[in-house]
C-alpha positions in Angstrom: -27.0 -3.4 12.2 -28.1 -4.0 8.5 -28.6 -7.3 7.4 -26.0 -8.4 5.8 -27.4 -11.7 4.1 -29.5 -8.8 1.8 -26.4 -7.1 0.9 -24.6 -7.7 -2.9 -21.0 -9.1 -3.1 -19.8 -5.8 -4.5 -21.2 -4.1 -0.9 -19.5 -6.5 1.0 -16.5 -6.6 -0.3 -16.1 -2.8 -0.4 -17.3 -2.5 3.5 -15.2 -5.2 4.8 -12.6 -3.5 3.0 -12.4 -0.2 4.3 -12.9 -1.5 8.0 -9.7 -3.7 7.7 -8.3 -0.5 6.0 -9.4 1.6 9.6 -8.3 -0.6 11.9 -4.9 -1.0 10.1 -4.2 2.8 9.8 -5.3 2.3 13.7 -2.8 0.4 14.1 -0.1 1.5 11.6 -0.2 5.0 13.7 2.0 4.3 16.4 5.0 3.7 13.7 3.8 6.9 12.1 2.4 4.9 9.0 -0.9 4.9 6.9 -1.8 2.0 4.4 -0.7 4.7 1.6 2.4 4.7 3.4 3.1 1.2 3.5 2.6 0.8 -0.2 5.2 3.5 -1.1 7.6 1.6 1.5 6.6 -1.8 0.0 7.4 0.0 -3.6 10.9 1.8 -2.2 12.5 -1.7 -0.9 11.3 -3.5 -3.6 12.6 -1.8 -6.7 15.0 0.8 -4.9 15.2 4.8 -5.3 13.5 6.2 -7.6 11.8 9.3 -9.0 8.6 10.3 -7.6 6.6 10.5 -10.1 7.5 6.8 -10.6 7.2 5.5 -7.5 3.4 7.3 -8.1 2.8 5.4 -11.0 4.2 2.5 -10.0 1.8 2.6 -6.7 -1.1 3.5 -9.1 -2.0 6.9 -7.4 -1.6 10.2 -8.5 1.9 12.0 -8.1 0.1 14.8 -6.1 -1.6 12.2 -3.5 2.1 10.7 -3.4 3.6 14.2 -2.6 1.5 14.4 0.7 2.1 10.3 1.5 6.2 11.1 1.3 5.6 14.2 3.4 4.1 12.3 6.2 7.2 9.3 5.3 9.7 11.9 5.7 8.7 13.4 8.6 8.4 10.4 10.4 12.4 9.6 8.7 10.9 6.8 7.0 12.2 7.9 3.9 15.2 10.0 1.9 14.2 12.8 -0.5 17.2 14.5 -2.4 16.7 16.9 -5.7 17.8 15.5 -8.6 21.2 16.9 -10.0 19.3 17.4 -13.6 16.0 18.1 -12.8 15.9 20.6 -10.1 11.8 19.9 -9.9 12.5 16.8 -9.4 12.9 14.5 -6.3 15.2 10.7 -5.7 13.5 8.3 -3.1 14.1 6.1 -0.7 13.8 4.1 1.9 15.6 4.9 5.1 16.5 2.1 7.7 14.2 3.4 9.9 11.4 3.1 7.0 12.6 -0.7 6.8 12.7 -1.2 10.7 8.8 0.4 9.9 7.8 -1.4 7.2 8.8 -4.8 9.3 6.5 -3.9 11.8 3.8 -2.7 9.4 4.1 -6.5 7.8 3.7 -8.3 11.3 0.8 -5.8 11.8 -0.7 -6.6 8.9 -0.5 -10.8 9.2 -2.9 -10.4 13.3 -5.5 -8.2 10.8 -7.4 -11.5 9.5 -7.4 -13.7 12.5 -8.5 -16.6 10.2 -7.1 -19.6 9.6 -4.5 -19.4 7.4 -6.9 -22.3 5.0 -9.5 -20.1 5.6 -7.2 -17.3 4.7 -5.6 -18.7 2.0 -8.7 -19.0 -0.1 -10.4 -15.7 0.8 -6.9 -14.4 -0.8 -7.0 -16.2 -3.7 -10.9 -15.0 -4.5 -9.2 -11.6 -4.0 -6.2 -11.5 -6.1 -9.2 -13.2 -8.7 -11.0 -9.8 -8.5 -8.5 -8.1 -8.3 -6.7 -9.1 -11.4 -10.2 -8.9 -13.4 -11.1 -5.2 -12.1 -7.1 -3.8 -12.2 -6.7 -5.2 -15.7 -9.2 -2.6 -17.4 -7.8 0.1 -15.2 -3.9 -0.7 -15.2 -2.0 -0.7 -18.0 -0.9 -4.3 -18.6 2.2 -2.7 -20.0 3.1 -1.0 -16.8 4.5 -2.6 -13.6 2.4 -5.0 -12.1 0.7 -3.2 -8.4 2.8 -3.6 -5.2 0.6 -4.8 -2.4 1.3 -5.0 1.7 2.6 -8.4 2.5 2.5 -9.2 -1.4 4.7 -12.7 -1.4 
């Protein structure tokens, strides 16, 4: 094991990161969800059907990366896809009640993850959303919708 007193924050935050990331997806595959998944879901309930290509944006990935996350969602019935009536190209999702049922499991998943107390908790969150909202503002358009996150309150 490397010794992680040596490491930078930027290291640290970006390893602890993508092993909370693994052990949810871990986790999240029994209901047949991924993180990327979850986000979409989070997106769907939130603001209700929509385009694709906005629900990409609006999750801040790219619409191809969001065609294979709504394959997986609609294979698993999570979601509803239906062509639009003007755009033939073009698809209308949403969430299906067995994509709420799975998103309400994803969410109780998500609160074991930490394991902290919720003080303890609680603060780390706050540094985060601090970093977050520095890093995300030169990278998302402040004039766009603000990013959807799991278990966002």
């Amino acid at each position: 094991m490397p010794d992680l007193n040596n490491w930078p924050t930027p290291r640290l935050l970006s390893t602890a990161a993508r092993l909370v990331e693994h052990a949810w997806n871990e986790k999240l595959a029994d209901l047949g969800l991924t993180h990327a998944g979850v986000i979409a879901l989070e997106v769907l309930e939130a603001d209700g059907p929509m385009a694709q290509t906005v629900l990409a944006a609006r999750a801040r990935v790219q619409a191809q990366t969001m065609g294979k996350t709504l394959s997986r969602l609609e294979a698993h019935g999570h979601i509803l896809r239906a062509r639009s009536q003007t755009d033939r190209r073009a698809h209308r999702v949403s969430i299906s009640d067995l994509g709420r049922t799975a998103l309400a499991r994803a969410r109780e998943i998500e609160r074991t993850l930490a394991g902290d107390t919720e003080q303890t908790t609680e603060e780390l969150k706050e540094l985060l959303r601090g970093i977050i909202r520095r890093q995300g503002s030169s990278r998302w358009s402040l004039a766009g919708p603000s990013p959807v996150w799991p278990g966002q309150d």
